[in-house]
PQR file with spaces between the fields and no chain letter, atoms N, CA, C, O and H, PARSE charges and radii, in Angstrom:
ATOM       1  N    UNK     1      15.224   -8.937   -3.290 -0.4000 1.5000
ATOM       2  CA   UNK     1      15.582   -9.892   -4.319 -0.0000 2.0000
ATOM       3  C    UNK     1      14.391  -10.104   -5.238  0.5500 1.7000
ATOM       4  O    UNK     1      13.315  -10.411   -4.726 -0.5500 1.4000
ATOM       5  N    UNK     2      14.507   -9.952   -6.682 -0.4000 1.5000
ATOM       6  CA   UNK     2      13.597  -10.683   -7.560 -0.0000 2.0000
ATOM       7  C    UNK     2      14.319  -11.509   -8.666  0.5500 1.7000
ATOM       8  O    UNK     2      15.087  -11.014   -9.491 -0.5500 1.4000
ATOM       9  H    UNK     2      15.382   -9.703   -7.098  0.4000 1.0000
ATOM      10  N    UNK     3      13.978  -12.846   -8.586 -0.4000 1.5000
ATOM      11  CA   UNK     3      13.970  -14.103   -9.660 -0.0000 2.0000
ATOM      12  C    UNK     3      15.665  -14.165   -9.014  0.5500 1.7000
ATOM      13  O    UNK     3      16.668  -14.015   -9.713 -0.5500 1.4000
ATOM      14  H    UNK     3      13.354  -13.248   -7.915  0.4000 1.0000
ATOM      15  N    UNK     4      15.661  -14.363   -7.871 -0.4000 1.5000
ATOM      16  CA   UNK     4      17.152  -14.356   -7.456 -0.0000 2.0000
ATOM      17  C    UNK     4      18.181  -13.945   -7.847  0.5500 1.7000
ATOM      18  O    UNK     4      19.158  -14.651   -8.093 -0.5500 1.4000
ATOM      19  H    UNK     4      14.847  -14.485   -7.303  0.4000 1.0000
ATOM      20  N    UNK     5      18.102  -12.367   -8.002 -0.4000 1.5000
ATOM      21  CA   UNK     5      19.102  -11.336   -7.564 -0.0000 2.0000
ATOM      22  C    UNK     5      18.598  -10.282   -7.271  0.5500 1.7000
ATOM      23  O    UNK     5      17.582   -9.756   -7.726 -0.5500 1.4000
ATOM      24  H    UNK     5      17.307  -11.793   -7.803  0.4000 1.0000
ATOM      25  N    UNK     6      19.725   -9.729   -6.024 -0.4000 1.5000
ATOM      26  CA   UNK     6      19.671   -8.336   -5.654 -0.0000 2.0000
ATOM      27  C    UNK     6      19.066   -7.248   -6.454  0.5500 1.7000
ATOM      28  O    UNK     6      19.474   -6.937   -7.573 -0.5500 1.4000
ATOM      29  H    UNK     6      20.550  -10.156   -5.654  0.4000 1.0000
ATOM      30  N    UNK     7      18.191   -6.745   -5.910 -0.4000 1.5000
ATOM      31  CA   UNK     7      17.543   -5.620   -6.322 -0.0000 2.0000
ATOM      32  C    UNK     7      18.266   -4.405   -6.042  0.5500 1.7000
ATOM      33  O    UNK     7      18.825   -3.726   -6.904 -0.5500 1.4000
ATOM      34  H    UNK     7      17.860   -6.998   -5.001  0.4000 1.0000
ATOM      35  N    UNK     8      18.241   -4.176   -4.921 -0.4000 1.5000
ATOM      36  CA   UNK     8      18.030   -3.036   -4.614 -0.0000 2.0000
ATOM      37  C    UNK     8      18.954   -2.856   -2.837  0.5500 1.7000
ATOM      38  O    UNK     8      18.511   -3.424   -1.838 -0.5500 1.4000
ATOM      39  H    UNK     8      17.788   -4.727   -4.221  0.4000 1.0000
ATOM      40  N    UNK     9      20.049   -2.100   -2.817 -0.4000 1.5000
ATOM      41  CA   UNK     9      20.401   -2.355   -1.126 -0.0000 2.0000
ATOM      42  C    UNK     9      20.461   -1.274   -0.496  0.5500 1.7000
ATOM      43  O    UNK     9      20.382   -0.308   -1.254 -0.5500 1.4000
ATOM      44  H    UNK     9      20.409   -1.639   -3.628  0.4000 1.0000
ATOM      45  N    UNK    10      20.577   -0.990    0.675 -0.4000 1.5000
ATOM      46  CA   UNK    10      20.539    0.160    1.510 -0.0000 2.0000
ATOM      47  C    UNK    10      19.715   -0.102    2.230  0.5500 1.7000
ATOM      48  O    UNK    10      19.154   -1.184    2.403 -0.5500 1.4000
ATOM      49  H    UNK    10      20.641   -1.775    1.292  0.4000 1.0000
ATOM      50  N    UNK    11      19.473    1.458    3.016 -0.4000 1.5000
ATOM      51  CA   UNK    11      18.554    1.493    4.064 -0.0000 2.0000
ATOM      52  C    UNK    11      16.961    1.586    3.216  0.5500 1.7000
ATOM      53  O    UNK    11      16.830    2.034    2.078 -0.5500 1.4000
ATOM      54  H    UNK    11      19.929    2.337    2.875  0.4000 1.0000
ATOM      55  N    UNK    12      15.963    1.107    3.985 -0.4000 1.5000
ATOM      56  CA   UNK    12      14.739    0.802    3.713 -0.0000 2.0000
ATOM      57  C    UNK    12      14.432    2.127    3.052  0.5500 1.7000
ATOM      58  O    UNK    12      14.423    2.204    1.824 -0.5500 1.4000
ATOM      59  H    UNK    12      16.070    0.743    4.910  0.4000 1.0000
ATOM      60  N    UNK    13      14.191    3.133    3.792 -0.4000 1.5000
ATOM      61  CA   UNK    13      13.353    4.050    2.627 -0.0000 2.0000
ATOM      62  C    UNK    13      13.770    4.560    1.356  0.5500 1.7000
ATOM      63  O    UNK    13      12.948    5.045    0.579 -0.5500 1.4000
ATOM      64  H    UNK    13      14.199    3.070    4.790  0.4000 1.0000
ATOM      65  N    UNK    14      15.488    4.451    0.984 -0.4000 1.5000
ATOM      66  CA   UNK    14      15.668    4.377   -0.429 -0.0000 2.0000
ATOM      67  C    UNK    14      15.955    2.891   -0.941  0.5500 1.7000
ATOM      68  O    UNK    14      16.674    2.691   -1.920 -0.5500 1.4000
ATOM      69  H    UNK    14      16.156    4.057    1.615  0.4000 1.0000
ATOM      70  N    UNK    15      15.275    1.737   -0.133 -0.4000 1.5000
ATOM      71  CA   UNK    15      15.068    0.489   -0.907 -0.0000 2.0000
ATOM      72  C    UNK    15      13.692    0.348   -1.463  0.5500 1.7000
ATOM      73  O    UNK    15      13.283   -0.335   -2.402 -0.5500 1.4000
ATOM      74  H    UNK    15      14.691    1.900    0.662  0.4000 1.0000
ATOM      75  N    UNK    16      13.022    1.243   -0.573 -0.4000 1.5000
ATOM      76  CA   UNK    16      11.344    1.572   -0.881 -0.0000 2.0000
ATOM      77  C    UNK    16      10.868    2.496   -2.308  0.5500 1.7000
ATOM      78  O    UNK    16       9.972    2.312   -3.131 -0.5500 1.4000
ATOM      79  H    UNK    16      13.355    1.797    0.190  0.4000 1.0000
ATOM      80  N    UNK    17      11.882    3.520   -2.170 -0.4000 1.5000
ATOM      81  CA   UNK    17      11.544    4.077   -3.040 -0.0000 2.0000
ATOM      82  C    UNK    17      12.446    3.769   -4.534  0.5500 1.7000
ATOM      83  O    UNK    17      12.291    4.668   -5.360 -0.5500 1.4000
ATOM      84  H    UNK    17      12.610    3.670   -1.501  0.4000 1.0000
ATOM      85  N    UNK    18      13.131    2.909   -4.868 -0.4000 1.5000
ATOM      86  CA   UNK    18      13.847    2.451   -6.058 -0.0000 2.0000
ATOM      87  C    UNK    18      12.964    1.268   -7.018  0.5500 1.7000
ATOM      88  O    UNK    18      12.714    0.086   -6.784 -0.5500 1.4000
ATOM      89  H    UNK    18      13.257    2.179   -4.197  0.4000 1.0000
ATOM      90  N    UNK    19      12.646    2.092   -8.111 -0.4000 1.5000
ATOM      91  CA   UNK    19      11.680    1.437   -9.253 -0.0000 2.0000
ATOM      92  C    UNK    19      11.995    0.189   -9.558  0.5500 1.7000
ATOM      93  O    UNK    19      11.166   -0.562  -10.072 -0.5500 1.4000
ATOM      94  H    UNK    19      12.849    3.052   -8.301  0.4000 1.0000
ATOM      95  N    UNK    20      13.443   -0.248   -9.233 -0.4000 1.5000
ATOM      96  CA   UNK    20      13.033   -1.748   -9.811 -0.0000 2.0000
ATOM      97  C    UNK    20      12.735   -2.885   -8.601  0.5500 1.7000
ATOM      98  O    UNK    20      12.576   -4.091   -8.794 -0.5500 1.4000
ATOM      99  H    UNK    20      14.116    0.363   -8.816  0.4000 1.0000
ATOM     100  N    UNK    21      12.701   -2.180   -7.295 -0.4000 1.5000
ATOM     101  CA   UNK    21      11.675   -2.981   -6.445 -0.0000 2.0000
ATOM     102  C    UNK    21      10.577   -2.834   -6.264  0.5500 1.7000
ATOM     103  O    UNK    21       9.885   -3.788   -5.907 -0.5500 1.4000
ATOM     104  H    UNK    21      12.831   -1.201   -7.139  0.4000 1.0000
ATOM     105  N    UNK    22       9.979   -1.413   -6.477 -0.4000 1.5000
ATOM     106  CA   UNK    22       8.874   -1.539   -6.622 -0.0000 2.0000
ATOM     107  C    UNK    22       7.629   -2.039   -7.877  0.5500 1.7000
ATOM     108  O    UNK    22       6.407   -2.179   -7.855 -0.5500 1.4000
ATOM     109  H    UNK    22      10.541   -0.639   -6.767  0.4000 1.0000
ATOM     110  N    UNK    23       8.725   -2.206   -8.936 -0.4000 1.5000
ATOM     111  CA   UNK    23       8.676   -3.301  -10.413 -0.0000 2.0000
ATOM     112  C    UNK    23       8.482   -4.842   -9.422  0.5500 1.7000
ATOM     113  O    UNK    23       7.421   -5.460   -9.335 -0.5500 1.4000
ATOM     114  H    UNK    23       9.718   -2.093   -8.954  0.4000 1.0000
ATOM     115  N    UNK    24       9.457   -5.134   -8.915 -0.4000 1.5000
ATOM     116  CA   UNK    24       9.739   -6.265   -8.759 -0.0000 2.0000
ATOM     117  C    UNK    24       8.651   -6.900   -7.466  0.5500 1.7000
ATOM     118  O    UNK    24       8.336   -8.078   -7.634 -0.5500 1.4000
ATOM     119  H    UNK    24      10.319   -4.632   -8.985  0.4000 1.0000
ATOM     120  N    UNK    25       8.047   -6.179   -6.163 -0.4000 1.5000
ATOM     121  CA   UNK    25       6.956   -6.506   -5.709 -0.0000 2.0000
ATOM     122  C    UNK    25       6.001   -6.174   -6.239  0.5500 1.7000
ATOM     123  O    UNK    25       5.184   -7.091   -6.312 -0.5500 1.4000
ATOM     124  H    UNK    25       8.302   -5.222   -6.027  0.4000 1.0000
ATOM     125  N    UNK    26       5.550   -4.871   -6.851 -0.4000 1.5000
ATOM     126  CA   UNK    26       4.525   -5.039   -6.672 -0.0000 2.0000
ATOM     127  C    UNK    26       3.543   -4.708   -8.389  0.5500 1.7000
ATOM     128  O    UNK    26       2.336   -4.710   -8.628 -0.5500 1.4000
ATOM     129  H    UNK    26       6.214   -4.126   -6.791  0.4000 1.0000
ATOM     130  N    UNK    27       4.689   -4.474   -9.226 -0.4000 1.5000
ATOM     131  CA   UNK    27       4.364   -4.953  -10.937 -0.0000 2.0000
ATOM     132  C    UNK    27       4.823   -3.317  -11.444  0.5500 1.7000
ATOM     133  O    UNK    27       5.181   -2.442  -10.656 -0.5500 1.4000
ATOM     134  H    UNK    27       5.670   -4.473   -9.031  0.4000 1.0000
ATOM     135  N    UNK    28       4.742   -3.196  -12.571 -0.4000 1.5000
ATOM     136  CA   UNK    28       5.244   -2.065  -12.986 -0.0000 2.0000
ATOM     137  C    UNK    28       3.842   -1.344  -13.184  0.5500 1.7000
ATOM     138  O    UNK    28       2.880   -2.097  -13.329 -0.5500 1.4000
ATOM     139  H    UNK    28       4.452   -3.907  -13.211  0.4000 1.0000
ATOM     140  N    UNK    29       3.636   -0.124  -13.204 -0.4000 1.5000
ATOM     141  CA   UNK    29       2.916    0.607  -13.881 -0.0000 2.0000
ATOM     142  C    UNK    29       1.891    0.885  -12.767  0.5500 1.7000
ATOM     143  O    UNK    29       0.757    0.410  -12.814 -0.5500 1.4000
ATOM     144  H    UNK    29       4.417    0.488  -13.086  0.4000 1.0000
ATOM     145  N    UNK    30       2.403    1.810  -11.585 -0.4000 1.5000
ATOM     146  CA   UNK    30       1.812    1.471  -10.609 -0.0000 2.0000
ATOM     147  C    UNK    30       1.410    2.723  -10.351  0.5500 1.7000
ATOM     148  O    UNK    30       2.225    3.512   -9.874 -0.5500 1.4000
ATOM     149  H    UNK    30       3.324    2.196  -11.548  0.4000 1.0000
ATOM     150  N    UNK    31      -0.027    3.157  -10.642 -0.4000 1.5000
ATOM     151  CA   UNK    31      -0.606    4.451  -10.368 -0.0000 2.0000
ATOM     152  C    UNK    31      -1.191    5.362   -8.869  0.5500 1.7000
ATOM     153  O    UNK    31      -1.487    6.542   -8.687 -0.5500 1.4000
ATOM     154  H    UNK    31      -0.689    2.516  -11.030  0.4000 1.0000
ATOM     155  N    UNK    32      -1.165    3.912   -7.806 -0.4000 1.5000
ATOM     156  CA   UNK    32      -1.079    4.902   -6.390 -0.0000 2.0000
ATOM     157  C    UNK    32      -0.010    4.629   -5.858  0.5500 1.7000
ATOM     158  O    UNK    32       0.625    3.579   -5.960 -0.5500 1.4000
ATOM     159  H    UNK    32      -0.924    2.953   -7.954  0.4000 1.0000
ATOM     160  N    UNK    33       0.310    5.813   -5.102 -0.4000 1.5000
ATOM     161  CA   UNK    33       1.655    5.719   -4.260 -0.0000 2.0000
ATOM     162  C    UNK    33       0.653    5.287   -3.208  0.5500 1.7000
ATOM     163  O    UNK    33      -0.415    5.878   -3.052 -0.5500 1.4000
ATOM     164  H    UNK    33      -0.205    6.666   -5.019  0.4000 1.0000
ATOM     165  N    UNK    34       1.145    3.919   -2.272 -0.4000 1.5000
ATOM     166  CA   UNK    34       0.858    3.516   -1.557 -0.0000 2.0000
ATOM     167  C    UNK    34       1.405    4.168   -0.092  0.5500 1.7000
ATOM     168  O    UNK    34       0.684    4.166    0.905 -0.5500 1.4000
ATOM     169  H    UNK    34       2.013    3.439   -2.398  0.4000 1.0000
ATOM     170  N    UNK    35       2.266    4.518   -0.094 -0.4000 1.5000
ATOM     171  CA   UNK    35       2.304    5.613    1.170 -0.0000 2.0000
ATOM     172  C    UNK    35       1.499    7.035    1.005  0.5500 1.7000
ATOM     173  O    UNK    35       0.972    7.615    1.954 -0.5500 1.4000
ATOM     174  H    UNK    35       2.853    4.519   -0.904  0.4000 1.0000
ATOM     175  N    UNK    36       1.492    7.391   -0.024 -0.4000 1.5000
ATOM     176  CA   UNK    36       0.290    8.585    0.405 -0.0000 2.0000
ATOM     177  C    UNK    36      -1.326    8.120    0.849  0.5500 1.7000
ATOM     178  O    UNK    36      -2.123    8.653    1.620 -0.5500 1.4000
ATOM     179  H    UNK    36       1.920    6.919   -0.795  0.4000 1.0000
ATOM     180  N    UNK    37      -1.455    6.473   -0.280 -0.4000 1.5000
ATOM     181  CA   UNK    37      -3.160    6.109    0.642 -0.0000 2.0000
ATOM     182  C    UNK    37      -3.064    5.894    2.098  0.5500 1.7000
ATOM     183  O    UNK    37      -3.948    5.960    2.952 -0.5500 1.4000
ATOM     184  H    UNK    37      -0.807    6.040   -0.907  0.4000 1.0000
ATOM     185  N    UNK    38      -1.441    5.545    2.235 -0.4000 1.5000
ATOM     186  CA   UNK    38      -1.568    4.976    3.986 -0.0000 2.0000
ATOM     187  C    UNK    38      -0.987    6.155    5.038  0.5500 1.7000
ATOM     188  O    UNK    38      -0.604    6.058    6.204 -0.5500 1.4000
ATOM     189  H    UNK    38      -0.723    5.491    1.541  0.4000 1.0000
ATOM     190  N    UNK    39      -1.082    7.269    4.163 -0.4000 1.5000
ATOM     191  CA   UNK    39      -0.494    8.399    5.403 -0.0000 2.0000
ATOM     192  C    UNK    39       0.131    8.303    5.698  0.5500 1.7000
ATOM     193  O    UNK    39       0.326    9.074    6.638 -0.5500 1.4000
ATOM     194  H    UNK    39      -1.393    7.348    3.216  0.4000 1.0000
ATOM     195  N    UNK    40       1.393    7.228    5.364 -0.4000 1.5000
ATOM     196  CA   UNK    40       2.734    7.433    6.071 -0.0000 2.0000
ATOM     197  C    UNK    40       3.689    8.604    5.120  0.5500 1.7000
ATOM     198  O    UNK    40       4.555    9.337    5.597 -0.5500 1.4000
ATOM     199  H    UNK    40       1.235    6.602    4.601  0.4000 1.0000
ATOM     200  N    UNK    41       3.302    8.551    3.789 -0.4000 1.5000
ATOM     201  CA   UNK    41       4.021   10.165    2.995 -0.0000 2.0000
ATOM     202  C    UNK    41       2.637   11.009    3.078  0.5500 1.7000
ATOM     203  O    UNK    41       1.524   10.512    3.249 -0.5500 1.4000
ATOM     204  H    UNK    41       2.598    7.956    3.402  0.4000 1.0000
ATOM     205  N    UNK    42       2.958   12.491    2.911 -0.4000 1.5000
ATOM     206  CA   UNK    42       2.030   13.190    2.714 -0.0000 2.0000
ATOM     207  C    UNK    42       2.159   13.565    0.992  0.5500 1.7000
ATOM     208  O    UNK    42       3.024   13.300    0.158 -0.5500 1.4000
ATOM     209  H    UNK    42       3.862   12.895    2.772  0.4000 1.0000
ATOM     210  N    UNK    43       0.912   14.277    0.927 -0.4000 1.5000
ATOM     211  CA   UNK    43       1.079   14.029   -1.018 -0.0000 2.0000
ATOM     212  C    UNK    43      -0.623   14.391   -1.333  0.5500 1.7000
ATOM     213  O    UNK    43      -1.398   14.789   -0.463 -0.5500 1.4000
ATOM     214  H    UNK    43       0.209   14.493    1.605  0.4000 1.0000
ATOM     215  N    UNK    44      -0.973   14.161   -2.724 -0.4000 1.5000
ATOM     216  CA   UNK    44      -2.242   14.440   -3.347 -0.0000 2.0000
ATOM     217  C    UNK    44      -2.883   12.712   -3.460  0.5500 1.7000
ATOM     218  O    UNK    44      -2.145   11.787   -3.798 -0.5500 1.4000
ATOM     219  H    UNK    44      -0.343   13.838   -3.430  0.4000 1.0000
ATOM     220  N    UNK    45      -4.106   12.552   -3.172 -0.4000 1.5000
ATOM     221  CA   UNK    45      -4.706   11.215   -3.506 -0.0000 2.0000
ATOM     222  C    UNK    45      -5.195   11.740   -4.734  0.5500 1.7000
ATOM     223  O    UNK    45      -5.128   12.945   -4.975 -0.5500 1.4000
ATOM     224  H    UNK    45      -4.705   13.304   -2.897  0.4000 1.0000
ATOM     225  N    UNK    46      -5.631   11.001   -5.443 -0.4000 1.5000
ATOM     226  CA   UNK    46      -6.654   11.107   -6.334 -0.0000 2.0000
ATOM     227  C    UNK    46      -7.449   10.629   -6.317  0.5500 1.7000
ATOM     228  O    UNK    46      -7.713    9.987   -5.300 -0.5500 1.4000
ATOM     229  H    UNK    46      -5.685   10.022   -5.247  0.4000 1.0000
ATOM     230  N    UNK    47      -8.229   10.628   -7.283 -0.4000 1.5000
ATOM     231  CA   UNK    47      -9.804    9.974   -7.191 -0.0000 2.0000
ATOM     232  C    UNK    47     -10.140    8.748   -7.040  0.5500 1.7000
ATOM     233  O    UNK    47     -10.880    8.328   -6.151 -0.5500 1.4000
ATOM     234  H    UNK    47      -8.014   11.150   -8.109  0.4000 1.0000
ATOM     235  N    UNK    48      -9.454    7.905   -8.164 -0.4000 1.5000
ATOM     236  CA   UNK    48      -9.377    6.809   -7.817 -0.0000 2.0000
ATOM     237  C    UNK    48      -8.745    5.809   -6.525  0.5500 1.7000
ATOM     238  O    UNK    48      -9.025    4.674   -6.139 -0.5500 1.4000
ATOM     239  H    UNK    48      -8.852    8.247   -8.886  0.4000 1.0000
ATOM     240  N    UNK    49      -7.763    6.839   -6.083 -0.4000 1.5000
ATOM     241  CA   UNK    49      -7.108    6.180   -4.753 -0.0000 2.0000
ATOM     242  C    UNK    49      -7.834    6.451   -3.247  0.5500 1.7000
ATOM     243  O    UNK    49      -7.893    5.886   -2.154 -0.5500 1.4000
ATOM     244  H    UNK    49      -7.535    7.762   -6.396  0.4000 1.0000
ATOM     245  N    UNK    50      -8.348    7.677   -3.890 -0.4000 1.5000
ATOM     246  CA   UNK    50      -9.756    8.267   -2.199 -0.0000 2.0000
ATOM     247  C    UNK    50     -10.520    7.153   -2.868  0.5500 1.7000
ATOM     248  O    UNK    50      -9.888    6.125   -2.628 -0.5500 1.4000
ATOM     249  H    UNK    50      -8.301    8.136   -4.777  0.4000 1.0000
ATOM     250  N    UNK    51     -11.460    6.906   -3.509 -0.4000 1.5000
ATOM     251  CA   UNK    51     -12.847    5.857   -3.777 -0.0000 2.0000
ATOM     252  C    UNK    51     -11.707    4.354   -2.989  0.5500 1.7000
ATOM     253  O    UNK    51     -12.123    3.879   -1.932 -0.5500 1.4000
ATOM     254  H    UNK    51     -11.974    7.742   -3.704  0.4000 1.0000
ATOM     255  N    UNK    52     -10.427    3.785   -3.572 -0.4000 1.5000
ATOM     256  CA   UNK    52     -10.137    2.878   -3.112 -0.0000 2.0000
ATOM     257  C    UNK    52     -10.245    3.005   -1.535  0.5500 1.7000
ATOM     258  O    UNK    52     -10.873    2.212   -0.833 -0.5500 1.4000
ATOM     259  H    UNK    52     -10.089    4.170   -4.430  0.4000 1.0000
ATOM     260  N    UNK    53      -9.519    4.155   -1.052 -0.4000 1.5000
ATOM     261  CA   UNK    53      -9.910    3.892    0.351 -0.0000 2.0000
ATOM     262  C    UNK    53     -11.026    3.704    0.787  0.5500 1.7000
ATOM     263  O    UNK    53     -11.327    2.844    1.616 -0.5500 1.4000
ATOM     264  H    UNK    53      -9.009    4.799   -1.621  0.4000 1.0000
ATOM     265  N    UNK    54     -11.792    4.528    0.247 -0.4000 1.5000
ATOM     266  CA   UNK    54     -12.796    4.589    1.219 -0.0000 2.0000
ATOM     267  C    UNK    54     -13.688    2.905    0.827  0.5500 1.7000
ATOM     268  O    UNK    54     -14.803    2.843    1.345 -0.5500 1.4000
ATOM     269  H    UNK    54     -11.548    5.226   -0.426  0.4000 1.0000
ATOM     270  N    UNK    55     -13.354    1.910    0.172 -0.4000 1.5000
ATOM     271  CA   UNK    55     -14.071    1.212    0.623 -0.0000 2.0000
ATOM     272  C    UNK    55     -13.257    0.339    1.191  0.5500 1.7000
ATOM     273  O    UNK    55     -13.872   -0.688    1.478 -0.5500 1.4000
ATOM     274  H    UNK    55     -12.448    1.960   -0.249  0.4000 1.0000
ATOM     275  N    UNK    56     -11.724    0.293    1.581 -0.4000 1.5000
ATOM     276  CA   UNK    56     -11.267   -0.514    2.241 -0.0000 2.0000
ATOM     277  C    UNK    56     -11.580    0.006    3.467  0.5500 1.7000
ATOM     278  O    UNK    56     -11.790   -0.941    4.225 -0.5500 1.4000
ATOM     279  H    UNK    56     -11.225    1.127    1.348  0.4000 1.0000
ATOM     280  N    UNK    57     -11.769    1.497    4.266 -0.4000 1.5000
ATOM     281  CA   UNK    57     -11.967    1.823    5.404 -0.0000 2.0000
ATOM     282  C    UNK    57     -13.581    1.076    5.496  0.5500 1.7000
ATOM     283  O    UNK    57     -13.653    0.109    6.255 -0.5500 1.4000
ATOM     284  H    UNK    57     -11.598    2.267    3.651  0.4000 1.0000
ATOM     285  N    UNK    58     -14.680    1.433    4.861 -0.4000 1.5000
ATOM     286  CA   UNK    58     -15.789    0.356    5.124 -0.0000 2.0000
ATOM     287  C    UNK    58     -15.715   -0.807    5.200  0.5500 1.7000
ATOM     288  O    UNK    58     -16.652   -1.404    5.729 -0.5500 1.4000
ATOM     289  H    UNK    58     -14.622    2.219    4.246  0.4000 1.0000
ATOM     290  N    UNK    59     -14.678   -1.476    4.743 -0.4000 1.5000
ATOM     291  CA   UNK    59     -14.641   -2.891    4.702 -0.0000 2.0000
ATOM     292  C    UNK    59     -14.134   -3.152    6.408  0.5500 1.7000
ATOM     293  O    UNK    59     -14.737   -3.791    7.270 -0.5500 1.4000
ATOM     294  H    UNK    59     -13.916   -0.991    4.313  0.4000 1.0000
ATOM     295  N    UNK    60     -13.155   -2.601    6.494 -0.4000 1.5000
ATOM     296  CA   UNK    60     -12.451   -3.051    7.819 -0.0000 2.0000
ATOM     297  C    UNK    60     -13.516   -2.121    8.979  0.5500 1.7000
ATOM     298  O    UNK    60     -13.537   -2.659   10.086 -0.5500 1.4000
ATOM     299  H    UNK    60     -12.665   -2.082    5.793  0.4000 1.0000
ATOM     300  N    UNK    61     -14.144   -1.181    8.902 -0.4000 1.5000
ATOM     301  CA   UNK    61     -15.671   -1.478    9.617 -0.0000 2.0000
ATOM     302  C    UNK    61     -16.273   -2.184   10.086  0.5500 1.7000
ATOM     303  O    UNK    61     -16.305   -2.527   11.267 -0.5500 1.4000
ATOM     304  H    UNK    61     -14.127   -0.744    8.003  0.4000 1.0000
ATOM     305  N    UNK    62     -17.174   -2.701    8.748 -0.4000 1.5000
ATOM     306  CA   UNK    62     -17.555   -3.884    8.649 -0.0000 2.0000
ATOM     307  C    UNK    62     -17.105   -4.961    9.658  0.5500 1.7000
ATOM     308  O    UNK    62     -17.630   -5.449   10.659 -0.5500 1.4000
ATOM     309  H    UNK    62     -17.148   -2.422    7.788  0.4000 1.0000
ATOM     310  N    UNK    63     -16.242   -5.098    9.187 -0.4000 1.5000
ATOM     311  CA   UNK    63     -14.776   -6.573    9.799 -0.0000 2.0000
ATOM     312  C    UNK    63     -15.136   -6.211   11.903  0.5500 1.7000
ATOM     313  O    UNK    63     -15.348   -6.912   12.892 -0.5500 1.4000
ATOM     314  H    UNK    63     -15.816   -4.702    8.373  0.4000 1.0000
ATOM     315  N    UNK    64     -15.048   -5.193   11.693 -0.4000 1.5000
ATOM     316  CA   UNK    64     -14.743   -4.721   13.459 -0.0000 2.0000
ATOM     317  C    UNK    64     -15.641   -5.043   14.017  0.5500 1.7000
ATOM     318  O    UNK    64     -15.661   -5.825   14.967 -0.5500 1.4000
ATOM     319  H    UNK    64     -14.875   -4.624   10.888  0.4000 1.0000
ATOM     320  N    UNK    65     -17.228   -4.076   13.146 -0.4000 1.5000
ATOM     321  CA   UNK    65     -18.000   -4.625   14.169 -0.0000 2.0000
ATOM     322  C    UNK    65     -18.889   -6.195   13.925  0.5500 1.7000
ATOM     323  O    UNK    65     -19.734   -6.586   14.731 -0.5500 1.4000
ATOM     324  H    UNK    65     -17.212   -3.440   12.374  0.4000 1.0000
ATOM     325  N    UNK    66     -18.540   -6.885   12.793 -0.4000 1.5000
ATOM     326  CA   UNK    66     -19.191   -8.732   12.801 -0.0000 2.0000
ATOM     327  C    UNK    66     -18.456   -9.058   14.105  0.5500 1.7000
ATOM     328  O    UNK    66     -19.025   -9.523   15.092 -0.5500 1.4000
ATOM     329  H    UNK    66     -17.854   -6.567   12.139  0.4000 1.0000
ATOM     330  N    UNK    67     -16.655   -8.675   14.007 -0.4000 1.5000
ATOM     331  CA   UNK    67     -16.097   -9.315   15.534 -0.0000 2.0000
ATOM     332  C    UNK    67     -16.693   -8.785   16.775  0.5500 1.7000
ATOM     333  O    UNK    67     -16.532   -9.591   17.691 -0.5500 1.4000
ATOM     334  H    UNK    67     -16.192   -8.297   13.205  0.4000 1.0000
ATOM     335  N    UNK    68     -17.298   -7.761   17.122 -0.4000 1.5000
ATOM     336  CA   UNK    68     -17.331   -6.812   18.072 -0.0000 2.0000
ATOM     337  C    UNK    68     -18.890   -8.060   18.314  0.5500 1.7000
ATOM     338  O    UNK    68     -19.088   -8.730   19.328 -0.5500 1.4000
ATOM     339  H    UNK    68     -17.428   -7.106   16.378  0.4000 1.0000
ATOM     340  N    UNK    69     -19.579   -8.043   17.328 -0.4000 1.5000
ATOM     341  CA   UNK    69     -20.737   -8.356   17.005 -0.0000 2.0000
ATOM     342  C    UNK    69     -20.283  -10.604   17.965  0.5500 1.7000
ATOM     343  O    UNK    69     -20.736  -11.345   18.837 -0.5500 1.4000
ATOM     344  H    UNK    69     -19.418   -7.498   16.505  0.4000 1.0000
ATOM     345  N    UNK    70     -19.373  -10.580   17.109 -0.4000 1.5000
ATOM     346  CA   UNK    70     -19.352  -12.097   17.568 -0.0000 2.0000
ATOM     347  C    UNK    70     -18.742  -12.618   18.719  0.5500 1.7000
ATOM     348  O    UNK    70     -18.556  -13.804   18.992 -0.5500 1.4000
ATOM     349  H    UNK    70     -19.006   -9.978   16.400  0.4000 1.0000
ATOM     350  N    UNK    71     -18.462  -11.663   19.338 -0.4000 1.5000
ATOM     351  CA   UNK    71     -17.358  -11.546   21.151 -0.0000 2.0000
ATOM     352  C    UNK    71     -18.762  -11.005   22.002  0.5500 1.7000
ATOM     353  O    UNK    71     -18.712  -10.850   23.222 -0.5500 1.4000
ATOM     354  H    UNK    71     -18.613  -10.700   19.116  0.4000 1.0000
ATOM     355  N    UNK    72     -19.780  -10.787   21.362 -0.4000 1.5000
ATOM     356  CA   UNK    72     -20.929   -9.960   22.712 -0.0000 2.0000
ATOM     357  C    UNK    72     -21.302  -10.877   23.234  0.5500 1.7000
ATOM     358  O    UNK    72     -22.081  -10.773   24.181 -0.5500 1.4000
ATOM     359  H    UNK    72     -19.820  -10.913   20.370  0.4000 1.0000
């Protein structure tokens, strides 16, 4: 649902992949496919979407070992 009405119905992965929900979560004009950064599709990253990962994979690093760090 966006601005209360139906978007989009069916089963999830062609509710996933239909443009006016993915308009409607997550804005139009949307240059990474978010299942290819998360490995759940296979596909080409690009540059800008490898640099994004790779500092969310450092970040959640980070994150692991302050906890790892604050449980010793």
């Amino acid at each position: 649902m966006a601005e209360g009405r139906v978007v989009a119905e069916g089963p999830p992965e062609s509710v996933m992949e239909d443009k006016a929900v993915i308009d409607a979560y997550l804005g139009s004009h949307q240059d990474v496919d978010l299942g290819v950064v998360t490995g759940r599709y296979s596909g080409d990253i690009d540059a800008s979407a490898k640099e994004l990962l790779h500092e969310i994979e450092e970040e959640h690093d980070a994150a692991v070992e302050a906890a790892e760090e604050d449980n010793a």
